[in-house]
C-alpha positions as CSV (number, residue, x, y, z in Angstrom):
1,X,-0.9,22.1,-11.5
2,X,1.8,19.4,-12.9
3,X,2.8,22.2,-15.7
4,X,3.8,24.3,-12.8
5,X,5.0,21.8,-10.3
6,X,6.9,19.3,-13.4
7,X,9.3,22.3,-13.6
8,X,9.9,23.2,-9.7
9,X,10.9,19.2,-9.4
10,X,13.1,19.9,-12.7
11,X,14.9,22.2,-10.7
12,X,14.9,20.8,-7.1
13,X,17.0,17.7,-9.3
14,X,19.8,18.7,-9.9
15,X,20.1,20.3,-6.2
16,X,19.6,17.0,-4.8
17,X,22.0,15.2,-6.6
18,X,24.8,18.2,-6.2
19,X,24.0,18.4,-2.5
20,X,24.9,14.7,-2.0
21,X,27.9,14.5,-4.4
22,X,30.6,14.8,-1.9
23,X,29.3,11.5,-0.3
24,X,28.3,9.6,-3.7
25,X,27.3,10.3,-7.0
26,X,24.0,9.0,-7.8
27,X,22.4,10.2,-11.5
28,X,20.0,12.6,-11.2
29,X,17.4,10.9,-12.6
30,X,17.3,9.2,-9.6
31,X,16.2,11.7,-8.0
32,X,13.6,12.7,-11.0
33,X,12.0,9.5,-10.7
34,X,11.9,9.8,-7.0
35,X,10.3,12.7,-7.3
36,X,8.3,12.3,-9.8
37,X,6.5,9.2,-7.2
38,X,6.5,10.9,-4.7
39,X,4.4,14.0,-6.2
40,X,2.3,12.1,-8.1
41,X,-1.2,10.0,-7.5
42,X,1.1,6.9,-5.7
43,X,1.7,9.1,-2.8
44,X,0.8,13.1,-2.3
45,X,-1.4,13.2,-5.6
46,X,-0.2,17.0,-6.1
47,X,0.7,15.8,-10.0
48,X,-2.0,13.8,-12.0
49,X,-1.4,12.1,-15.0
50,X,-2.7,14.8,-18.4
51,X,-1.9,14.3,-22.5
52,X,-0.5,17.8,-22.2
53,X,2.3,16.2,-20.0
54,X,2.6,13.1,-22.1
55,X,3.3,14.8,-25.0
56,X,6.1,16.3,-23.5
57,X,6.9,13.0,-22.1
58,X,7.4,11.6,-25.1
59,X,8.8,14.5,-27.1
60,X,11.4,14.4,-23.5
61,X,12.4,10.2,-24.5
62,X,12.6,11.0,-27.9
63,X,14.9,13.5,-27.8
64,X,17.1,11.4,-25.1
65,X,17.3,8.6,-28.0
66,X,18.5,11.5,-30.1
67,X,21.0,12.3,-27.8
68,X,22.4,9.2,-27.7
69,X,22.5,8.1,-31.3
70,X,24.4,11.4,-31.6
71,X,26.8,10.7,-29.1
72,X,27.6,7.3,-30.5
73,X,31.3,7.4,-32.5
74,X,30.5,4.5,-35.3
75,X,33.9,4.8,-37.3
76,X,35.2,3.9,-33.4
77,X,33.0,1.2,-32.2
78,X,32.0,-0.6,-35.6
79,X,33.2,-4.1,-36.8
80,X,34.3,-6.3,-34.3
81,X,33.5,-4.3,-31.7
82,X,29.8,-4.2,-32.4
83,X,29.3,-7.4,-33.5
84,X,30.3,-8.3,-30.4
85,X,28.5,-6.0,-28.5
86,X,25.4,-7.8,-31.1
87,X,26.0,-11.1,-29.9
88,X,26.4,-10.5,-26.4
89,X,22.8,-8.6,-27.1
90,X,21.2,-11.7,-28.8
91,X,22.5,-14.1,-25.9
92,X,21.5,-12.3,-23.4
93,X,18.0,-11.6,-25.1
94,X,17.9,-15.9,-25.0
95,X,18.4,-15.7,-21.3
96,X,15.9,-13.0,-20.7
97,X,13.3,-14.8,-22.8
98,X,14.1,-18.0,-20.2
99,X,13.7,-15.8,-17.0
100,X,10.0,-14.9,-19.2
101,X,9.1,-18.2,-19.6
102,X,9.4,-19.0,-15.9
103,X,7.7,-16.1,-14.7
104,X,5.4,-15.3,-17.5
105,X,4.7,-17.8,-20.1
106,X,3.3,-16.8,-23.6
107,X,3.8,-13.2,-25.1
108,X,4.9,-11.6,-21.6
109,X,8.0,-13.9,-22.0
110,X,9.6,-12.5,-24.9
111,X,8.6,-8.8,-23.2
112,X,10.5,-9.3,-20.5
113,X,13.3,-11.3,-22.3
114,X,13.9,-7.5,-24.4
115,X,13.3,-5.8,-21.0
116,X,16.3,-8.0,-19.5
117,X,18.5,-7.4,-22.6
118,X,18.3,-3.7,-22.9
119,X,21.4,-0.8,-21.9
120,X,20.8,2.5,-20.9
121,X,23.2,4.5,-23.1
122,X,21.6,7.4,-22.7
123,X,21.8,7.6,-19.1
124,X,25.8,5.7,-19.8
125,X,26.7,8.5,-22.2
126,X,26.8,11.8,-19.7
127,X,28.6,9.2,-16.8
128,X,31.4,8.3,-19.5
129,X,31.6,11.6,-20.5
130,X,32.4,13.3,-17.2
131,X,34.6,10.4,-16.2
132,X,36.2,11.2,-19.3
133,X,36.2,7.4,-20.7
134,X,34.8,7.6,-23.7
135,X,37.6,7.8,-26.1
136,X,39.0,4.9,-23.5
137,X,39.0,1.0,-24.6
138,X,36.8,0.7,-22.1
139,X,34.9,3.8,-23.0
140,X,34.4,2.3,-26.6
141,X,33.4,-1.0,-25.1
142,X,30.5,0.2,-23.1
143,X,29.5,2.5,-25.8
144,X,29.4,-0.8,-28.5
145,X,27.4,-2.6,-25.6
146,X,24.7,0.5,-25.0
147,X,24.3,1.2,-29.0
148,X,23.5,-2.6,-29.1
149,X,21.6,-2.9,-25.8
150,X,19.5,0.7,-27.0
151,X,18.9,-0.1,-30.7
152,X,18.3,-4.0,-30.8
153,X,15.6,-4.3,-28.1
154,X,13.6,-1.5,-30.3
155,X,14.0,-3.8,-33.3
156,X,13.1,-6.8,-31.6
157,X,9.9,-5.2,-29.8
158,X,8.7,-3.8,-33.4
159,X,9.5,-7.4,-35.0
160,X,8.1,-8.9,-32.8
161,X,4.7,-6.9,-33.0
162,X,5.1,-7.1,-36.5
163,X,4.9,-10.8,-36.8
164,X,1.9,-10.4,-34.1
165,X,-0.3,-8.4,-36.7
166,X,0.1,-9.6,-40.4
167,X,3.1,-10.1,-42.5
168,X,2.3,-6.8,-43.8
169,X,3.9,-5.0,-40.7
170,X,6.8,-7.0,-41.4
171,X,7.5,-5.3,-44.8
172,X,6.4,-1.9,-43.2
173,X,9.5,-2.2,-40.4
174,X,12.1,-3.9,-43.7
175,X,11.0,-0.4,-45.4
176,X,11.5,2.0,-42.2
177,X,15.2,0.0,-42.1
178,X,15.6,1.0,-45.6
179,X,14.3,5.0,-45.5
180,X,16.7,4.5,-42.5
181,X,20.1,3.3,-44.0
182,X,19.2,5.4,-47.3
183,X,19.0,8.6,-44.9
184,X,22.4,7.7,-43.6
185,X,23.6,7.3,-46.8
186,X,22.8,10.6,-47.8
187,X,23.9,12.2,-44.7
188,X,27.6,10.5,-45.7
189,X,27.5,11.6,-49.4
190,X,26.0,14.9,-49.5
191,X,28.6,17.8,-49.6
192,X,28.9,18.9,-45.6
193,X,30.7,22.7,-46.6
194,X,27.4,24.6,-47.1
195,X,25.7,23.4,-44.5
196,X,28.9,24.1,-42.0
197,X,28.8,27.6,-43.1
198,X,24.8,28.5,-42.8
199,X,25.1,27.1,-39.2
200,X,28.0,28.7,-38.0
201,X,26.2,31.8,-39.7
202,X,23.6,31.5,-37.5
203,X,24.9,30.1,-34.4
204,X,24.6,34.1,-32.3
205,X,21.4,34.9,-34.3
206,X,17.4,34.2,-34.0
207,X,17.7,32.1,-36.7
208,X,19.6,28.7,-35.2
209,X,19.6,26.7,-38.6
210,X,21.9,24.2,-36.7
211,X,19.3,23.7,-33.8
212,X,16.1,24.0,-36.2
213,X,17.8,21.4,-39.0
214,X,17.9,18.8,-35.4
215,X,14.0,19.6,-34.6
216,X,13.9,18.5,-38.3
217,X,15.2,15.3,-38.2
218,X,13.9,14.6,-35.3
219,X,10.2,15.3,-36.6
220,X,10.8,13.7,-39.7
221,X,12.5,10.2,-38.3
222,X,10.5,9.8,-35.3
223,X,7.0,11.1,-37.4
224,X,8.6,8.1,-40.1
225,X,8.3,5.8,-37.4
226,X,4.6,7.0,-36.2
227,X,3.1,7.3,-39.8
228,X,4.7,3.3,-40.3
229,X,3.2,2.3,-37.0
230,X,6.9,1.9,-35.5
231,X,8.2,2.6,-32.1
232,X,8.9,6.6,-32.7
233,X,12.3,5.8,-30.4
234,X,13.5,4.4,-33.6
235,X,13.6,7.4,-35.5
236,X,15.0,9.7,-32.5
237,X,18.0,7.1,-32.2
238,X,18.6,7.0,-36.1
239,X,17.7,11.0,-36.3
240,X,20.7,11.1,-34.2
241,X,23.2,9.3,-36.0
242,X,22.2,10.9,-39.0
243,X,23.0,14.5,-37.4
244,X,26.3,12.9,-36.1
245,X,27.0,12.4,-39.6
246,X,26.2,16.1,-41.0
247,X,28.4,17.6,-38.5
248,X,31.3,15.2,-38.2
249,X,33.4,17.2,-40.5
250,X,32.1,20.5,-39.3
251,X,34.9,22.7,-37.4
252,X,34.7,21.4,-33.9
253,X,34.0,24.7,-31.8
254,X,30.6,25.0,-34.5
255,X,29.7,21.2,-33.5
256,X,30.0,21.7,-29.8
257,X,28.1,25.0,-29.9
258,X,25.3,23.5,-31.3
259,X,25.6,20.5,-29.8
260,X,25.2,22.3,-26.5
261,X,22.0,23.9,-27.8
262,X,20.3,20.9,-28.6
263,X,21.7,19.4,-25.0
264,X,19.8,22.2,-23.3
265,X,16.7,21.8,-25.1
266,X,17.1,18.3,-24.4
267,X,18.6,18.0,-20.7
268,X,17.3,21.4,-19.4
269,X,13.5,20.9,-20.6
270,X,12.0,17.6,-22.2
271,X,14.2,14.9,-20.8
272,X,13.5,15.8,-17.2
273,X,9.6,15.6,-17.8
274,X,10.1,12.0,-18.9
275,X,11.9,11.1,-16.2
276,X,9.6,12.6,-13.7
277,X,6.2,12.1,-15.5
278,X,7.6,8.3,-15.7
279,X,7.7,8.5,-11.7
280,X,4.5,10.5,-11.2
281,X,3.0,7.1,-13.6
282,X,4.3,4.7,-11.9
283,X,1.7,2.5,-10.9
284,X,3.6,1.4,-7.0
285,X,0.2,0.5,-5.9
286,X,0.6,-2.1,-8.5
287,X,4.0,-3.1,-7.1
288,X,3.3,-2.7,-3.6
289,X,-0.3,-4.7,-3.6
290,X,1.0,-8.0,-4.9
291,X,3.3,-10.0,-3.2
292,X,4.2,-11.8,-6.6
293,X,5.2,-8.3,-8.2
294,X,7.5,-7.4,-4.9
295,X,9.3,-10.3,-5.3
296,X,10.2,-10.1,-9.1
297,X,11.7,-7.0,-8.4
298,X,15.3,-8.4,-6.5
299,X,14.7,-11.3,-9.2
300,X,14.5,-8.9,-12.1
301,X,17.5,-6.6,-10.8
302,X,19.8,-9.8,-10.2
303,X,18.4,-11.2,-13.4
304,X,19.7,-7.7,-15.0
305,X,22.9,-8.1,-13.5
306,X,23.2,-11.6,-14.8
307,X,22.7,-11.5,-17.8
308,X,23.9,-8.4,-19.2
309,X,26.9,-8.8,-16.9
310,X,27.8,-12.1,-18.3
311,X,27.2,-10.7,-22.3
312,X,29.2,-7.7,-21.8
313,X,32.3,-9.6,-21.0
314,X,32.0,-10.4,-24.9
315,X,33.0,-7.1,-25.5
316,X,35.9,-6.4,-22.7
317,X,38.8,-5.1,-24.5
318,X,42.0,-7.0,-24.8
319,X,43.4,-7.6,-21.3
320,X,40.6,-6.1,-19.7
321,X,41.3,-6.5,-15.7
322,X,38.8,-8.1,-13.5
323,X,38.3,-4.6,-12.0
324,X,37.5,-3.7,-15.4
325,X,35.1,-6.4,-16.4
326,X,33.4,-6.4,-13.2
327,X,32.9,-2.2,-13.7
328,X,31.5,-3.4,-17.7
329,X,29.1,-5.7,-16.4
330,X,27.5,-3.5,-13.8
331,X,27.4,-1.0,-16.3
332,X,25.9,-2.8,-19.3
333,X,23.2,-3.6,-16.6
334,X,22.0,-0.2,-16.2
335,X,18.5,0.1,-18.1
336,X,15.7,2.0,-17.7
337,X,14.4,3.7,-20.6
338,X,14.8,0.8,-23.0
339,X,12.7,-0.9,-19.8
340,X,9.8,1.6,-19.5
341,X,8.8,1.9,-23.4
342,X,9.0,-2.1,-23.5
343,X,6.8,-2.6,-20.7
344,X,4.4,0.2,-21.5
345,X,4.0,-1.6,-25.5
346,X,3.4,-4.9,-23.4
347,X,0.9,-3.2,-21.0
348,X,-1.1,-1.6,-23.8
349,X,-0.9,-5.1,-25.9
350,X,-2.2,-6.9,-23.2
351,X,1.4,-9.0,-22.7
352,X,1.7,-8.6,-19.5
353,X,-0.4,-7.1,-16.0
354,X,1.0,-4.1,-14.6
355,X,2.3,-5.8,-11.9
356,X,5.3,-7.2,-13.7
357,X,5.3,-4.1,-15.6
358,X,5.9,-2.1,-12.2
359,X,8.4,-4.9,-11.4
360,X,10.4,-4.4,-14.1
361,X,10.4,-0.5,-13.9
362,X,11.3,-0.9,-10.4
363,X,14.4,-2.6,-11.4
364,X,14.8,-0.6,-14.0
365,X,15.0,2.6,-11.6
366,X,17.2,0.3,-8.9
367,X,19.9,-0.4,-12.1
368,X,20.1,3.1,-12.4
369,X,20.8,3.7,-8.6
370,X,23.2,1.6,-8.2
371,X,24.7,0.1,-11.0
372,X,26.9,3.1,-12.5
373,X,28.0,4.3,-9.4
374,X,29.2,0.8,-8.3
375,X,30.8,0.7,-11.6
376,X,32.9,3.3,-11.4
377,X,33.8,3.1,-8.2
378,X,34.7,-0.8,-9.0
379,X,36.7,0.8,-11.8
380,X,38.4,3.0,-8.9
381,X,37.6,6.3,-11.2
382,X,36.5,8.1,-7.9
383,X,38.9,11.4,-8.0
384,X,38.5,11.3,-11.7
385,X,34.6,11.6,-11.0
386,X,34.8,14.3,-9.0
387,X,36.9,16.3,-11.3
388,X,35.0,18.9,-13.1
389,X,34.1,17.8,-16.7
390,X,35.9,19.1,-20.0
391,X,32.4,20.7,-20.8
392,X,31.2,21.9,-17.9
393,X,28.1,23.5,-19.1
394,X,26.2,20.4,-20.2
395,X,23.3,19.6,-18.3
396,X,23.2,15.9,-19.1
397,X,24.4,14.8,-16.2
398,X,22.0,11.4,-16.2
């Protein structure tokens, strides 16, 4: 039943979010998430939870991570920029690990601390990108913040599991760092010119090499990552940035050809099941049943806000306005994907009770609501919102 229905709620989306646009633009995986509760066992039970439809889950948050390591410009937001973006990361990961220690002393705390920290660049990425801000100072600042917010909290999760286990899984994660830089290495050496032509070869034919060579990396990064005992969103992010790489000399019209191939795969099939089989799991009776649970939720929203609000203004670009700060905090607060593989490695490892877990997801889903639409409305980019995108045809519209 949920193969059938998954795809029907795919589709009713995107309706929703278009049919609503001319009073405010909310991201549509809003409404996926809504969805996704509202089919599933919390409230009408049409959708139960099945591995078939976790599998595609994960193969659907993998290749978001892709996605956004793919869309991340390095050469425009390394150096300075980044450390920043690092630092404000790291202080706000302190702060989050204080909020823990109030609310959940022990191992929960440092869970919830990498919870707090975390960006949603992913989700960031398509709003940017249709606001056309991304090659903007403030474009590149939210970009430094998400690749930070995105990447860190996945290294901190896997250290900190690491140094859980033996000093063994310690070595396993330096090693996976290694493979990693090593493959971007290669990716920045290798002659480009060959591989340019094969794909544009076969961009009109059944034999996609340019989409095929992605499903590659993808399976061999994010299979790295399983076969080391890693977070697998490790190797999706890093797959993407190597891909990046490969095709950053390529002509541009090949790039964005099969960059739009990979987007559909991506935004018109797997990513949407995450989304919605992340509502259709989301344990409200958990939320709603304890009183404790209902009220971390405001707390963990405002604590969000808070902290990476206040981090983010590390990274505000040379003169920034207050309009403009304000618009970077709420939008280094957005996180939710970051949020839901956290809590679900603290869930299975016993750090913390579903409860908070639900709590935090709820937030997490409430950041997403709000947060980027108040942002660029704050940034008074309303009319430029409304214009129609530079690439119409990607679905990514987060």
């Amino acid at each position: 039943m949920g193969l059938v229905l998954i795809p029907l709620l795919a589709v009713a989306a995107p309706l929703l979010a278009r049919g609503i646009r001319p009073v405010v633009r909310v991201p549509i995986i809003v409404f996926e998430l809504v969805l996704g509760i509202v089919a599933g066992p919390a409230v009408l039970g049409w959708i139960e939870p099945t591995d078939v439809l976790d599998k595609l889950s994960d193969f659907g948050l993998a290749m978001l991570f892709f996605v956004a390591g793919s869309e991340i410009d390095f050469r425009a937001v390394s150096g300075r920029p980044l450390a920043r973006a690092s630092l404000g990361w790291l202080v706000g990961a302190v702060l989050g690990i204080g909020v823990g220690l109030l609310l959940a002393p022990g191992e929960g705390m440092v869970v919830i601390g990498i919870a707090l920290s975390s960006t949603a660049l992913g989700t960031l990425m398509p709003v940017l990108r249709d606001a056309r801000e991304l090659d903007t100072p403030f474009g590149r600042a939210v970009t430094a913040i998400g690749a930070a917010g995105e990447f860190l909290p996945l290294i901190a999760i896997s250290v900190f599991l690491s140094t859980r286990t033996t000093p063994i899984a310690a070595a396993v994660l330096l090693a996976f760092v290694a493979l990693a830089a090593l493959a971007v290495l290669v990716a920045r050496r290798m002659p480009h010119g060959p591989l340019h032509a094969f794909v544009r070869l076969t961009l009109h034919t059944s034999e996609q090499f340019g989409v095929r060579v992605v499903m590659m990396l993808v399976a061999a990064l994010v299979g790295l990552s399983v076969l080391l005992d890693l977070d697998m969103l490790l190797g999706a992010f890093v797959a993407g940035a190597v891909w990046r790489i490969l095709m950053a000399r390529a002509p541009r019209r090949d790039a964005d050809a099969v960059e739009s191939k990979v987007e559909a795969i991506a935004f018109g099939l797997l990513v949407p099941i995450f989304f919605l089989y992340t509502g259709v799991t989301f344990d409200l009776g958990a939320l709603l049943s304890s009183q404790t649970a209902l009220l971390m939720l405001p707390l963990f929203l405002v604590a969000l806000l808070a902290i990476r609000g206040s981090a983010a203004q590390l990274s505000a670009p040379s003169g920034a306005s207050l309009r403009d700060r304000t618009a970077l905090a709420l939008l280094a607060a957005t996180g939710l994907p970051i949020i839901v593989a956290v809590t679900a490695i603290g869930v299975d490892h016993d750090m913390i009770d579903s409860g908070i877990a639900a709590a935090l997801v709820g937030a997490g889903m409430l950041s997403v609501l709000v947060f980027p639409v108040a942002g660029m409305i704050v940034r008074g980019d309303r009319d430029r919102l409304a214009a129609p995108s530079v690439r119409t045809a990607t679905p990514g519209e987060l």
